[in-house]
C-alpha positions as CSV (number, residue, x, y, z in Angstrom):
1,X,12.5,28.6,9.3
2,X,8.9,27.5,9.8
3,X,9.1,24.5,8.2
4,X,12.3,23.8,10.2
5,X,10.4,23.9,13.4
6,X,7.4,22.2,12.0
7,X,9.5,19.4,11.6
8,X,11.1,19.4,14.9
9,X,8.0,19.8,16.5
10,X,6.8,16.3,14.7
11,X,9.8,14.8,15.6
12,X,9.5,15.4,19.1
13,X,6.1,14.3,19.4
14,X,7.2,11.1,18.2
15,X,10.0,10.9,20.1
16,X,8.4,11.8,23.4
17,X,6.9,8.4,24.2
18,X,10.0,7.2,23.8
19,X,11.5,9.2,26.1
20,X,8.6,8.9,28.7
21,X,8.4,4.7,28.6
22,X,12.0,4.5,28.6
23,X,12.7,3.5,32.0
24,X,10.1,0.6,32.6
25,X,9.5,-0.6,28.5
26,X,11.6,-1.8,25.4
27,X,11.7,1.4,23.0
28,X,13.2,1.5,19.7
29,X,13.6,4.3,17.2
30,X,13.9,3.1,13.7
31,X,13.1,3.7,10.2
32,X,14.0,3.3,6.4
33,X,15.2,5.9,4.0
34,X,14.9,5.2,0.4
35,X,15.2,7.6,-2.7
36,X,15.9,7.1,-6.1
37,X,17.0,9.2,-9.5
38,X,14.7,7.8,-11.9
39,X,13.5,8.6,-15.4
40,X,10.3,7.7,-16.2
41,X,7.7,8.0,-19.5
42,X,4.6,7.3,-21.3
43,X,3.8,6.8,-25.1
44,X,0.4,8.5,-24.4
45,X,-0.3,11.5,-22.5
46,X,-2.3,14.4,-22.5
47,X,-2.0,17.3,-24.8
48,X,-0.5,19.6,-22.1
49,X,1.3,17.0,-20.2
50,X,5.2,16.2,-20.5
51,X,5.8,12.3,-22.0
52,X,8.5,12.0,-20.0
53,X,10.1,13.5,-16.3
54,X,13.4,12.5,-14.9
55,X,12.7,12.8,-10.9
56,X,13.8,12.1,-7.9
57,X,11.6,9.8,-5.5
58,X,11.4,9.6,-2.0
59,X,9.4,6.0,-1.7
60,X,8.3,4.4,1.0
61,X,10.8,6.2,3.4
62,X,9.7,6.6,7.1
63,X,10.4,7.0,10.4
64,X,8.8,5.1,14.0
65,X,8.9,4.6,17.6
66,X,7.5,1.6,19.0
67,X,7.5,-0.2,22.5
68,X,5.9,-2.8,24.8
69,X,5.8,-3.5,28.1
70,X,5.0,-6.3,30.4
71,X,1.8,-5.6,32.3
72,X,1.3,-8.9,34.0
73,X,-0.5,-11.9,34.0
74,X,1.2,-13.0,30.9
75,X,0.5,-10.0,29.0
76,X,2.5,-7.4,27.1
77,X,1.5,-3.7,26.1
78,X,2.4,-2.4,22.9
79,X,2.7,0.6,20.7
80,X,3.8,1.9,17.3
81,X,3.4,5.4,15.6
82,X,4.8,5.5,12.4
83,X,5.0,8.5,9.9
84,X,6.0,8.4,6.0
85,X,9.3,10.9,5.5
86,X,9.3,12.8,2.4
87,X,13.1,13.3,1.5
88,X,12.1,15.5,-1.3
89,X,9.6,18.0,-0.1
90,X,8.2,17.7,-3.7
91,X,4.3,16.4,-2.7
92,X,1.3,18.6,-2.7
93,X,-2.4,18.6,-2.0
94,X,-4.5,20.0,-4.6
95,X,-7.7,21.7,-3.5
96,X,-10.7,23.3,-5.5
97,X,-11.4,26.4,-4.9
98,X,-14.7,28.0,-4.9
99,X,-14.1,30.9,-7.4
100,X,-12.4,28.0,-9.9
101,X,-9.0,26.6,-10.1
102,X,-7.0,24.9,-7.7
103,X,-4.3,25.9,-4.6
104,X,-1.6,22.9,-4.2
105,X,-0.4,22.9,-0.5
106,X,3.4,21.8,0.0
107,X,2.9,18.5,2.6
108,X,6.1,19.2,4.0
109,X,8.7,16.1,5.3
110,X,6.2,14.3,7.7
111,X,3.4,13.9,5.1
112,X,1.1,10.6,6.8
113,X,0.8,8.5,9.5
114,X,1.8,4.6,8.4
115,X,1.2,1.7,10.6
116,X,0.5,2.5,13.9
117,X,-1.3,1.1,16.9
118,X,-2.0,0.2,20.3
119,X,-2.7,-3.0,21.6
120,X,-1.8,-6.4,24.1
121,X,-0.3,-9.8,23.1
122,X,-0.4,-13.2,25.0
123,X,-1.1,-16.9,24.9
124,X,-4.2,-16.0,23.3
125,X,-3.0,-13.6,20.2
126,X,-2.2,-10.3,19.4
127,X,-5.2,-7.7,19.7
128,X,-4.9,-4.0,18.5
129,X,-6.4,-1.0,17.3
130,X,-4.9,2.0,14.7
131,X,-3.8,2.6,11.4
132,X,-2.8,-0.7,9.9
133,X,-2.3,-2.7,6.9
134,X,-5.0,-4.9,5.8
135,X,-4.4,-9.2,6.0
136,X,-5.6,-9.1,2.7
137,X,-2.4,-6.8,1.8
138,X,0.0,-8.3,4.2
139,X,-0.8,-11.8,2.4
140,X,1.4,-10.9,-0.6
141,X,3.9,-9.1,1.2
142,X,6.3,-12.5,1.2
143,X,6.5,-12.2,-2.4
144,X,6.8,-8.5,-3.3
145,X,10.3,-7.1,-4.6
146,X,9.3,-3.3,-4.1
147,X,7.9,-2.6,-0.4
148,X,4.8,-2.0,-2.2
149,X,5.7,1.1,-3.4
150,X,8.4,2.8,-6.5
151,X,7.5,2.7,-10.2
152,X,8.3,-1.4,-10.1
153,X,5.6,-2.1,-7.6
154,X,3.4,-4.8,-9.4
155,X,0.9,-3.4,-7.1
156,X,0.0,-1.5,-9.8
157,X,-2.3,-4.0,-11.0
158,X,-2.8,-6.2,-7.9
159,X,-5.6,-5.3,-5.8
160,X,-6.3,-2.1,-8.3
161,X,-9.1,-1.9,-10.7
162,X,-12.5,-1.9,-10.7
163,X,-12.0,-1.0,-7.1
164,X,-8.9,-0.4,-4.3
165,X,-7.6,-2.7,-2.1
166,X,-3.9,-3.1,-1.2
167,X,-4.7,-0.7,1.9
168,X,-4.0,0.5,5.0
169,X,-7.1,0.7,6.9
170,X,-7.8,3.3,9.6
171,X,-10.3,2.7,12.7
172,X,-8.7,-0.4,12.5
173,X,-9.5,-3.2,14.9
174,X,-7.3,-6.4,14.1
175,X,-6.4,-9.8,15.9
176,X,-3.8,-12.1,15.2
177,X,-3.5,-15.5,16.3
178,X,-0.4,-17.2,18.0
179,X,1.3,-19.3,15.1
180,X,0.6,-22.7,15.8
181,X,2.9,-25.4,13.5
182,X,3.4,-22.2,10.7
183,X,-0.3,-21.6,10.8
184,X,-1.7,-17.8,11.7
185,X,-4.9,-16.1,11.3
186,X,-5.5,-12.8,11.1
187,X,-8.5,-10.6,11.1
188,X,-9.5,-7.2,11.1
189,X,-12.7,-4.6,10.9
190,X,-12.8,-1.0,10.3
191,X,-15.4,1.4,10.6
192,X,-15.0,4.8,9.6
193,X,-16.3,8.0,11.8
194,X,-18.4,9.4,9.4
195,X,-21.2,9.1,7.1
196,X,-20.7,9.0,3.1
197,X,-23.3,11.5,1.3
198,X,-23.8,11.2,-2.6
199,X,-21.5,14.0,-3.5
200,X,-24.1,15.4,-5.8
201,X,-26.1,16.1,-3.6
202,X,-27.0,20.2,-2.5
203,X,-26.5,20.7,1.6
204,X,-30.9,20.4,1.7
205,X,-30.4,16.7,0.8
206,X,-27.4,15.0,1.9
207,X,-30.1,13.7,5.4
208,X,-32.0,12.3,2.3
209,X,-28.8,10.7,0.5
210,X,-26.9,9.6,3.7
211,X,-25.4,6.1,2.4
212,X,-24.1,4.8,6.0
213,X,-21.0,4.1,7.4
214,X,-18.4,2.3,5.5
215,X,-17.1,-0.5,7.0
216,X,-14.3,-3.0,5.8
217,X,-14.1,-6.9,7.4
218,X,-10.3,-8.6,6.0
219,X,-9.3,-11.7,6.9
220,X,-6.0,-14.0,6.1
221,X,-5.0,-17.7,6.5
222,X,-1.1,-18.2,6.4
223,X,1.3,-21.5,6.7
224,X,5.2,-20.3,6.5
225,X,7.2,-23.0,7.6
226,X,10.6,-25.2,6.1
227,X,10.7,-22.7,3.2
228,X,6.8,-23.4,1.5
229,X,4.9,-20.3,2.3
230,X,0.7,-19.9,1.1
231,X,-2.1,-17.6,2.3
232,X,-5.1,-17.0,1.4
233,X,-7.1,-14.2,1.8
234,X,-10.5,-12.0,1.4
235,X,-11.7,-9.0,2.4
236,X,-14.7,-6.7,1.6
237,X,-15.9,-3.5,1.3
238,X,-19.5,-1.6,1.8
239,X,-19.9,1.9,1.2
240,X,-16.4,2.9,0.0
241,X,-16.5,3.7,-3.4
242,X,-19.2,6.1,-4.1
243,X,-20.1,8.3,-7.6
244,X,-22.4,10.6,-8.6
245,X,-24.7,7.5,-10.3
246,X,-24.3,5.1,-7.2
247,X,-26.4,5.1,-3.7
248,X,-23.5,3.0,-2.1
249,X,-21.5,0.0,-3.0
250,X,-19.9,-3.1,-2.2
251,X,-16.5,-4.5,-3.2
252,X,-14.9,-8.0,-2.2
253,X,-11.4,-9.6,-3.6
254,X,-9.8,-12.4,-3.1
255,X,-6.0,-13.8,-3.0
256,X,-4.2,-17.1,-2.9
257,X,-0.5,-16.6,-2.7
258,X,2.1,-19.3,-2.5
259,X,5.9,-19.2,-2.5
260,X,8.9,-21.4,-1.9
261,X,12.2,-20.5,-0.3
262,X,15.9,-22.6,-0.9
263,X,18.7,-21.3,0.5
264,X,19.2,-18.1,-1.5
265,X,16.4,-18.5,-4.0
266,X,12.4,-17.9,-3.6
267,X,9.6,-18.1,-6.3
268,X,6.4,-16.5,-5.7
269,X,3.1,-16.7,-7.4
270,X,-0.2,-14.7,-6.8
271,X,-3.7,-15.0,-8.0
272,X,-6.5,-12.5,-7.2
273,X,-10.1,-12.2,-8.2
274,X,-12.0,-8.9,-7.1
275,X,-15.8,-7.8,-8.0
276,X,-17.2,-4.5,-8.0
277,X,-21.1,-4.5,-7.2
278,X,-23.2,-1.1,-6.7
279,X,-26.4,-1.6,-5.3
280,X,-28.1,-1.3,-8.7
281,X,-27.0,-5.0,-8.7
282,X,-24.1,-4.4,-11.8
283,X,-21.0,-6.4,-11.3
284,X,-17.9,-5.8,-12.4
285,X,-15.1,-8.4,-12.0
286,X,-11.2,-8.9,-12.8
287,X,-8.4,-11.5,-12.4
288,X,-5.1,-10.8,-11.9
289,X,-2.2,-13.4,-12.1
290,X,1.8,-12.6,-11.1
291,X,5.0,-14.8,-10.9
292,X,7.9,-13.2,-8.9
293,X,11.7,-14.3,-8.3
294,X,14.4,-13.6,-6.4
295,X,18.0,-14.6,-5.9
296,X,21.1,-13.6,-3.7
297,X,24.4,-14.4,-4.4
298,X,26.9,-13.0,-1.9
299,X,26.2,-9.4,-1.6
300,X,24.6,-9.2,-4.8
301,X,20.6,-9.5,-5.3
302,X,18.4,-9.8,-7.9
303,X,14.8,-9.8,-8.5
304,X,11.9,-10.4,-11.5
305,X,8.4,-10.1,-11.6
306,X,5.7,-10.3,-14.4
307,X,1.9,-9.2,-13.5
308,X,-0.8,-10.1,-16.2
309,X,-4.5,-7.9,-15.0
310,X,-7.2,-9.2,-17.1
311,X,-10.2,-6.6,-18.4
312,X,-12.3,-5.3,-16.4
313,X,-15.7,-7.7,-16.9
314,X,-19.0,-6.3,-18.7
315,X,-19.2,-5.0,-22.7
316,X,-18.1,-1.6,-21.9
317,X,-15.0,-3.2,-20.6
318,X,-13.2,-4.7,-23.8
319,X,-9.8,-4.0,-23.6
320,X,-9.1,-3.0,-20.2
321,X,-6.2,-5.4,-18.6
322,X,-2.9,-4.4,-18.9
323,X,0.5,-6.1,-18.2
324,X,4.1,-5.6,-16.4
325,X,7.2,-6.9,-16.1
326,X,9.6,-5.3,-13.3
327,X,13.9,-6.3,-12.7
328,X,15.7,-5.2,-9.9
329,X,19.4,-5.5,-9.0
330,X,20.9,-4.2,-5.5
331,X,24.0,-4.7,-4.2
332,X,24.2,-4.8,-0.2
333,X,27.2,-2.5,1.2
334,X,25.9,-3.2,4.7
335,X,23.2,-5.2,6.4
336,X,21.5,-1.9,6.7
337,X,22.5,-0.2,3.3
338,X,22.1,-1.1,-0.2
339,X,22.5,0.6,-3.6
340,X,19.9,-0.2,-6.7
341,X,18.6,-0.2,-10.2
342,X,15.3,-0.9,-11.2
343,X,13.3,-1.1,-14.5
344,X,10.1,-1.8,-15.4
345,X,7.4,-1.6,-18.1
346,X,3.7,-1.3,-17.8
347,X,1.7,-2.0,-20.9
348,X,-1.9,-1.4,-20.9
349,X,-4.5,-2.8,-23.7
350,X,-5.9,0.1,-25.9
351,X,-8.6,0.8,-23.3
352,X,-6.5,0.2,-19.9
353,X,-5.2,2.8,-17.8
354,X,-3.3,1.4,-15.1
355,X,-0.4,3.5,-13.9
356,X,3.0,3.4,-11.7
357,X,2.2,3.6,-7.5
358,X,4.2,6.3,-6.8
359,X,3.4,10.0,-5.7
360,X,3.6,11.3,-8.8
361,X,2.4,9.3,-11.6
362,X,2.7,10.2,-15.2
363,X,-0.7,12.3,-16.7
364,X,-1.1,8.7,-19.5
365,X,-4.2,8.3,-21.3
366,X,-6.3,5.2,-22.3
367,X,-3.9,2.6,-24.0
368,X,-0.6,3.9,-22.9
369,X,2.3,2.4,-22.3
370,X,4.8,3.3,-19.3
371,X,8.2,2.7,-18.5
372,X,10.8,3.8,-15.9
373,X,14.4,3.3,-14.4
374,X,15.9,4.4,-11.1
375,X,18.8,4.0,-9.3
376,X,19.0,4.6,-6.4
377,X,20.1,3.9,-2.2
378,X,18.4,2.3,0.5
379,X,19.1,2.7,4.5
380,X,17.5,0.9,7.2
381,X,17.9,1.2,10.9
């Protein structure tokens, strides 16, 4: 019963701008629901942990309002609050506790705000601030199969490994420019509200250890016009990634992705160098590489990609790359509804331990070797 009205009281909150704006601006309700039955495994696990699951997965299913409004002098108001919907109830938060052990705490079916923002577009751009995908992420988005998210993801290896990328920022503060002939920029900056302290550190010396704010700076250059599609993109990081045996860091990437559309087909291909530096001056660098395919015939669909992730760079990094190969078939019922199957494989080198994006990825160790397939149903509105 409580988590009944838990999750009426999140969906009226969304719902309420909606209702509020709804006599002098464009509102829309919409969303995606996505869930597959999948089977998934790993040739290497843990002594305790199972080698194989079959699961059902919610994905990337979620639900928004968003509006806009003219306010004059050529310019509109806008909004968007989005929220991830977890059809399954199955995700938990795992704390320490004090005494030892760990409590998990059932998220519930609104489990984390997406992309959402406020902002104004005109002749001079769109400006916004929120929670919002990176340019550098939004760069590959023309060539990926999964919505960035399932077991078949090749954002497993892309923008993963020696550091993260492949995010959505909060404190976000983007612009985007108008497209001019198929060209766009878009930039963004994000500082977080808080200070990072070396986590080592005892409550009498985090003033000594204070690292700073992180910040993040992402930009993107895009042409999509007559079918050719390439963007290229960079972004950095300072003070994200922080150990016990680092006083602050600073990560960087970049991404050239290219793809060309005819009639039904598209080819894709990405290439992505990212470096890892802590302030000790020790770099750490990997190239990643990916070819992607896709091609509709009627109401059929069907999609490939291949992801190669180099190792990791440095002596203590032999052996660390890994590689994946993903298929996907749908059939589309609907404009709005679609029914899949989806395989892939992920096969890391004997020291590599890259694993599926998903909410609950398999316990593999160093060297293994994963594989899943779902089927499953897809509904957008």
């Amino acid at each position: 019963m409580q988590k009944k009205l838990i999750a009426l009281a999140v969906a009226a909150a969304l719902t309420a701008p909606a209702l509020a704006l709804a006599d002098s601006a464009n509102v829309s309700v919409y969303g995606v629901v996505d869930a597959d039955v999948e089977l998934v495994k790993s040739d290497k696990v843990a002594a305790t942990a199972p080698g194989s699951r079959g699961r059902v997965t919610s994905n990337a299913s979620r639900l928004g309002v968003k509006g806009e409004e003219n306010v004059g002098n050529g310019l509109t108001a806008f909004f968007q609050a989005e929220t991830r919907v977890n059809l399954m109830g199955n995700e938990f938060a795992t704390t320490s506790n004090a005494g030892g052990g760990t409590t998990q705490t059932n998220l519930g079916v609104f489990n984390g705000m997406r992309n959402s923002n406020l902002g104004l577009k005109g002749d001079f751009g769109t400006a916004f601030i929120g929670n919002w995908d990176t340019p550098f992420k939004v760069a590959h988005n023309k060539v990926e199969l999964f919505d960035n998210t399932s077991i078949a993801t090749n954002t497993a290896l892309l923008g993963a490994g020696p550091a993260k990328f492949n995010l959505r920022q909060n404190s976000s503060v983007q612009y985007w420019s108008p497209v001019m002939s198929g060209f766009q920029v878009k930039g963004a900056y994000s500082t977080v509200n808080a200070t990072v302290e070396n986590p080592t550190a005892g409550a009498g010396a985090n003033a000594a250890n204070n690292l700073g704010t992180p910040n993040l700076m992402s930009f993107s250059a895009a042409y999509d016009q007559d079918g050719i599609y390439v963007a290229l993109a960079t972004e950095q990081h300072k003070n994200f990634s922080v150990t016990a045996t680092t006083t602050g860091s600073k990560e960087s990437a970049n991404r050239l992705v290219a793809a060309y559309s005819l009639d039904a087909m598209q080819v894709g291909v990405t290439y992505e160098s990212m470096t890892a530096t802590t302030t000790a001056g020790v770099d750490t660098k990997k190239n990643t590489f990916a070819l992607s395919g896709k091609y509709a015939m009627g109401a059929n669909n069907f999609g490939l990609s291949y992801t190669q992730a180099g190792d990791n760079s440095g002596a203590a990094n032999v052996n660390t790359g890994a590689k994946q190969i993903s298929l996907r078939y749908g059939y589309a019922m609907t404009k709005r509804s679609e029914v899949y199957g989806m395989y892939t494989q992920l096969a890391n080198k004997a020291a590599g331990t890259y694993n599926f994006v998903d909410v609950a990825p398999l316990a593999s160790t160093a060297g293994a070797t994963l594989s899943g397939f779902g089927v499953g149903v897809r509904h957008s509105f």
